[in-house]
Structures are given as structure tokens and as C-alpha cells.
KOLZARO-924726 format. One line per 10 residues: number of its first residue (from 1); for each residue x, y negated, z of C-alpha. Coordinates in steps of 0.2 Angstrom, whole numbers. Layout:
BEGIN
NUM	X,Y,Z ~ ...
END
This chain:
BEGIN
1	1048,-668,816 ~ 1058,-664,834 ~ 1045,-655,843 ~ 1059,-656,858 ~ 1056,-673,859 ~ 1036,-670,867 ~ 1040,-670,885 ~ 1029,-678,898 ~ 1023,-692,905 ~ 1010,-701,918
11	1003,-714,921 ~ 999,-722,940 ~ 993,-740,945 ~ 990,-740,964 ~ 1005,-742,976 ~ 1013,-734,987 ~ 1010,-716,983 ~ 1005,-703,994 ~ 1015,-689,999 ~ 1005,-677,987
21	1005,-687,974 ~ 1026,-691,974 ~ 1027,-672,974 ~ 1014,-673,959 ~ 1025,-689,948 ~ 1042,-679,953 ~ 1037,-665,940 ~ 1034,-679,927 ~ 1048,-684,915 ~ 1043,-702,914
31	1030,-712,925 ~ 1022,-730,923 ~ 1017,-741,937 ~ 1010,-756,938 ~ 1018,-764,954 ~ 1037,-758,959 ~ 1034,-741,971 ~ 1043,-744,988 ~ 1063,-741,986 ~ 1062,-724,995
41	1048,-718,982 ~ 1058,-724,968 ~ 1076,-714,974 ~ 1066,-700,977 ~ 1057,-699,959 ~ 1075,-703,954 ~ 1081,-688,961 ~ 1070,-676,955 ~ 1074,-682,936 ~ 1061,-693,935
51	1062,-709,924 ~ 1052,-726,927 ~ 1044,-738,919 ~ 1037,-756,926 ~ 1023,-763,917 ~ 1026,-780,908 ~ 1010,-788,897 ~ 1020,-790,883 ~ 1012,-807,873 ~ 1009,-818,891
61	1007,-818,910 ~ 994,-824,920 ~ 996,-840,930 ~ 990,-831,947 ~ 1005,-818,944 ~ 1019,-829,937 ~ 1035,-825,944 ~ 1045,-842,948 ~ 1054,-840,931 ~ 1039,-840,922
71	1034,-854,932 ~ 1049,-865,923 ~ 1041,-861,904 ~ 1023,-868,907 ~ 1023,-886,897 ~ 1038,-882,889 ~ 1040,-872,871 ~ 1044,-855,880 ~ 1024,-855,878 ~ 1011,-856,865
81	998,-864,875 ~ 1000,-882,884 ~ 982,-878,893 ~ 980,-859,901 ~ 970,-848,889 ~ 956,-837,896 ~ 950,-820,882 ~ 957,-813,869 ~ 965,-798,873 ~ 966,-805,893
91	956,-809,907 ~ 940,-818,903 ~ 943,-823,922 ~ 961,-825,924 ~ 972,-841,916 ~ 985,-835,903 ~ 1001,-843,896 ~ 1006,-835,880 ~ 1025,-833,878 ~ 1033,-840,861
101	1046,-826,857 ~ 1055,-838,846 ~ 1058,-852,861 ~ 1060,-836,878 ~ 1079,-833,874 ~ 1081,-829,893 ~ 1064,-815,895 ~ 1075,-800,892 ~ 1088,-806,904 ~ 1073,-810,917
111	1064,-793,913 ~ 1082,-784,913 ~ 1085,-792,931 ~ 1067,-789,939 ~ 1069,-771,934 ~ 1087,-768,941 ~ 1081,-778,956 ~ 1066,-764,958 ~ 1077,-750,952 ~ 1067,-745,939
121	1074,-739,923 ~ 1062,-747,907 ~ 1048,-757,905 ~ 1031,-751,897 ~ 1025,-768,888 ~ 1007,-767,886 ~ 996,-776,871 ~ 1007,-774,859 ~ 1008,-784,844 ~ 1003,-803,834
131	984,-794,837 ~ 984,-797,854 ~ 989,-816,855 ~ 977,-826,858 ~ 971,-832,841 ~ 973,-850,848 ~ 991,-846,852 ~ 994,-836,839 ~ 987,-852,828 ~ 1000,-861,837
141	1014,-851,833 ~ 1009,-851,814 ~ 1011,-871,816 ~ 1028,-868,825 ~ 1037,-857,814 ~ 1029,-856,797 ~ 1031,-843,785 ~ 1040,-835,801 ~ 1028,-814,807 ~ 1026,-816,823
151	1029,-799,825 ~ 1048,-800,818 ~ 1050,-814,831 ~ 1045,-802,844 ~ 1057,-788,836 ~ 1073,-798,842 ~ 1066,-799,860 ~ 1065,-779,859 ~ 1084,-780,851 ~ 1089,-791,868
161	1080,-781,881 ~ 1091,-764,871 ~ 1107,-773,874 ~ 1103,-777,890 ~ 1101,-756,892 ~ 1082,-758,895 ~ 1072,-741,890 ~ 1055,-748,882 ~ 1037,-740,883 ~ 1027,-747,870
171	1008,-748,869 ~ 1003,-745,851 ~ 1019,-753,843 ~ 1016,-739,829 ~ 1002,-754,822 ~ 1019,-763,816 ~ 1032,-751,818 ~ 1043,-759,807 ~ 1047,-772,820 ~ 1043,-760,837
181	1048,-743,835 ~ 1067,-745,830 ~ 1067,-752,848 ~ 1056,-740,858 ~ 1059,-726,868 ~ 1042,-720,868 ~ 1023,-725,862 ~ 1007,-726,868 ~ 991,-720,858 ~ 980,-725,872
191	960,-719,868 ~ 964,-714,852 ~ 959,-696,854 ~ 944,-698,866 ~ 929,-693,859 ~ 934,-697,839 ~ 927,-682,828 ~ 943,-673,824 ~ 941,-676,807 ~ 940,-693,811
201	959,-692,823 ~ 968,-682,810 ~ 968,-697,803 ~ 971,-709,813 ~ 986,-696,816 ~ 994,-697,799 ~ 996,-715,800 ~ 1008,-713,814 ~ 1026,-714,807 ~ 1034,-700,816
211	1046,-695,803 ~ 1052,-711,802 ~ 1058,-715,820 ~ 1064,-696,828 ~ 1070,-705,843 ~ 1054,-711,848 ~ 1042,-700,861 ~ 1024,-702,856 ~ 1013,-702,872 ~ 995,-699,871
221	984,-707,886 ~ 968,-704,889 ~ 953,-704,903 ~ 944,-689,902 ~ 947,-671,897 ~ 962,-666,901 ~ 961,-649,888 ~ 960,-659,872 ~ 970,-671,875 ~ 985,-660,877
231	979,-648,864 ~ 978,-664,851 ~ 994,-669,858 ~ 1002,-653,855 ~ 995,-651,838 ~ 1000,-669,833 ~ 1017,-668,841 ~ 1018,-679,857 ~ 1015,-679,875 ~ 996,-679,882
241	989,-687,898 ~ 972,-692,906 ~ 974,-706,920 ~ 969,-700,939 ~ 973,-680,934 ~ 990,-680,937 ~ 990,-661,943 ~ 984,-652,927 ~ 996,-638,922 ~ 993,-641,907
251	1005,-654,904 ~ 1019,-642,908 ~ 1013,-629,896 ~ 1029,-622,886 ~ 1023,-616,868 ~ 1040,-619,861 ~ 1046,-620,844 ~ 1029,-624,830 ~ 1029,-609,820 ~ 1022,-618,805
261	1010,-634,799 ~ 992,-637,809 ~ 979,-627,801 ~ 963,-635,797 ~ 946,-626,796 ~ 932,-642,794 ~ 929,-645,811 ~ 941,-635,818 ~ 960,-637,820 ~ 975,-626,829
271	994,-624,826 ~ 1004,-609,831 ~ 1019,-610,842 ~ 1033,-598,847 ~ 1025,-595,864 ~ 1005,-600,862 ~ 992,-608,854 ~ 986,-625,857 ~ 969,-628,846 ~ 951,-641,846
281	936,-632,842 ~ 924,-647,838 ~ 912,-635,827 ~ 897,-628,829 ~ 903,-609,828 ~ 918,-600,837 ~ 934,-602,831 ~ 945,-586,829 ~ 964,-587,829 ~ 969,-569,829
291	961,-563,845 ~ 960,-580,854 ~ 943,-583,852 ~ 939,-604,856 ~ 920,-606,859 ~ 911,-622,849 ~ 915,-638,858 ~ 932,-630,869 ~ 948,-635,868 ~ 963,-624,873
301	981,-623,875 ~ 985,-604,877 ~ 1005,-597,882 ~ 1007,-580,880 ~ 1008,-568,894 ~ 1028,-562,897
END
């Protein structure tokens, strides 16, 4: 696996942002956001070397949100839906149209252009995958096109936003990587580590299809505890963040090159690396790596001293 590939990432919902938190993002590789920042945010990031993405829910939009193109599918068989769908992996509150990947020829060319328009470069498309249609629509869809995964149909929507040179940011598109990852620039395990046991994670972690797809960042989000979540990521291979602390150090840690496989002791795991240590303590005794000593229930990632 390319550890090189592990650089970093944020993620930042609330608009514009403030002067300390531009100088914050501009350090990041790649940030999400959920509206478009204002122009001057955006060239700024842009100068700095930083890479955007504009969130997209991936299966639908919601009615109060529609943009004036999305507007033109509802009634039509761009949709799944011919009455606005409430739950699932939506809004109970909120009215949902459900796109029919098969019918939306035009979405990449729409997404394509609403991004240029904001200057953005990609588009992270959240709520990946046929699990998170609305089973009525996704019932729909089976009556459409039967005998056709709606996931494959998806696929050749990620093939037109590529063409149309569209990075993607997927969320969880490694549940059917067959049809998501060949197309994806990076992915999202969002509260995947969390408060798992680790035995529990590791394997969660061997189901990702790293090898596979080399070109694909794996990005690890999370909302608390900033130590293991970079230390898992690290360990794993990938990039680890936790919403709202955007000024950890941690994230820009430089262990280098892995000097061999993750070691496993029970509840314990750490992996050494040309320049540190990054290692999850989730036992009830002190883990010892040389003369790092990680006390029960710690996390560290540890760069040697030049």
C-alpha cells in the first residue's frame, strides 16, 4: 500500500469562515463544505494548495433546496418518486426527491457546472450507495429497470462527472467498491472508528479494499478524540480527522515511510514508522514499544526528536 497517498483532510460546514479558521483549512490538503465559501475564501485556499470539495447528497435532493434544474426532474423519470419522500437515510422533516441514475443523463453536467460556477474543484457525495435510497424508491427503480444494481447505474454517473474532470469525495463508497472506487479520489469511513473496541475495527479495516484501488485516499472522520483517530488512521493507512478540531497538530505528524506490518498484542495495536510511532492502547495494562511506554486506554502518535 502507498503510504504517500495519506495526506490530510477537513471537514467544515458553516460559512463564511473566520479569519482564524482560513489560516486553519489553508494548511489542509483538501476541505469539504457544505455551502460554496465566498469567492475571496475560496482563491485564498486555492492559493495556499488547498483543494475543495462541495457537498452533493448523492441518491436525492430535498425540495426546499432544489436548484432550478432539479426543479425540471420532479414528475418526470429523472426521479424515483412521483410524491416527495420523507426518512430513510433523509430528513424525517424535509421532502425528498430521489434521482433515477438511469433517467439524470444531464446531473454530471449540472454538478460539473455548479462547481466551476463556485470554483470549487470536486464534490463529496454523501450517502453513498442502493442502501441509502429510500426503500420506496429503491423499490421503484427495481420496477424500472429489472435485473439492472442500482449501484452499476450509479457507476456511469461517477464515469460522467470524471469526464467532465470532477474530483469525487465519496462517503463510504468502499460498501460497493466495485462500482465507486474506480471513480473516487478519496473515501469517507465516517464513525467507523469511534468508540469500536479495536478488535472490533481491525476488522472492519480489513474489509476495506486498499490494495485494490492505490489511487484512492481513504479519509477517516470522526467526532471526538482527536489522538486515536489519527493514530488508527495512521495504523490503517489513511488520513484522520474529528469535526470542529481543525487545529490539532496532529494531523500534520510526519512518521514517514511504515517500517513493517501493524503489530497486534490483544487489545493493543501500534505500527512503526521511519520517523515515529503511531499506536491504540485499548487494554487494561501499559503498552511498551521500546521505551514508548502508552498507559491503558491512550492513544499516541509519537515523531522522533531530530
Amino acid at each position: 500500500m502507498n503510504f504517500l497517498l495519506a495526506v490530510t483532510f477537513a471537514f467544515h460546514y458553516q460559512t463564511p469562515l473566520t479569519t482564524h479558521q482560513l489560516q486553519s483549512f489553508s494548511k489542509f490538503d483538501v476541505l469539504v463544505t457544505h455551502d460554496p465559501l465566498p469567492r475571496g475564501q475560496v482563491a485564498a485556499l486555492h492559493a495556499a494548495g488547498t483543494k475543495l470539495y462541495l457537498y452533493e447528497w448523492a441518491v436525492a435532493f430535498y425540495d426546499t433546496r432544489a436548484t432550478r434544474w432539479e426543479r425540471t426532474l420532479i414528475h418526470t423519470e429523472a426521479v424515483l418518486n412521483a410524491a416527495p419522500l420523507r426518512g430513510g437515510a433523509g430528513s424525517k422533516d424535509a421532502d425528498a426527491w430521489y434521482f433515477d441514475p438511469v433517467n439524470t443523463g444531464d446531473r454530471a453536467k449540472m454538478l460539473a457546472a455548479k462547481l466551476r460556477d463556485a470554483g470549487y474543484d470536486g464534490a463529496f457525495l454523501d450517502t453513498t450507495t442502493a442502501q441509502n435510497v429510500h426503500p420506496a424508491a429503491l423499490k421503484e427503480f427495481a420496477k424500472r429497470h429489472p435485473g439492472l444494481d442500482y449501484d452499476a447505474a450509479f457507476s456511469k454517473f461517477l464515469a460522467a462527472l470524471k469526464r467532465e474532470r470532477v474530483l469525487i469525495f465519496t462517503n463510504q463508497g468502499y460498501r460497493s467498491a466495485a462500482h465507486y472506487l474506480p471513480y473516487a479520489d478519496w473515501d469517507l469511513t465516517e464513525s467507523l472508528i469511534g468508540e469500536r473496541p479495536l478488535r472490533e475495527i481491525r476488522g472492519y479495516f480489513a474489509q476495506l479494499p486498499r490494495d485494490r484501488y492505490p489511487q484512492v485516499h481513504f479519509g477517516h472522520l470522526e467526532y471526538a478524540h482527536p489522538s486515536r483517530t489519527v493514530a488508527m488512521a495512521k495504523m490503517f493507512g489513511g488520513a484522520g480527522y474529528v469535526a470542529g478540531t481543525e487545529d490539532s497538530p496532529l494531523y500534520f505528524a510526519d512518521l514517514g515511510k511504515p517500517l513493517g506490518a501493524r503489530v497486534d498484542r490483544g487489545d493493543a495495536s501500534y505500527r512503526l514508522f521511519a520517523k515515529g510511532v503511531a499506536a491504540v492502547n485499548d487494554s487494561r495494562e501499559p503498552l511498551r514499544i521500546g521505551g514508548l511506554v502508552v498507559p491503558p486506554g491512550e492513544s499516541v502518535v509519537w515523531v522522533k526528536k531530530r
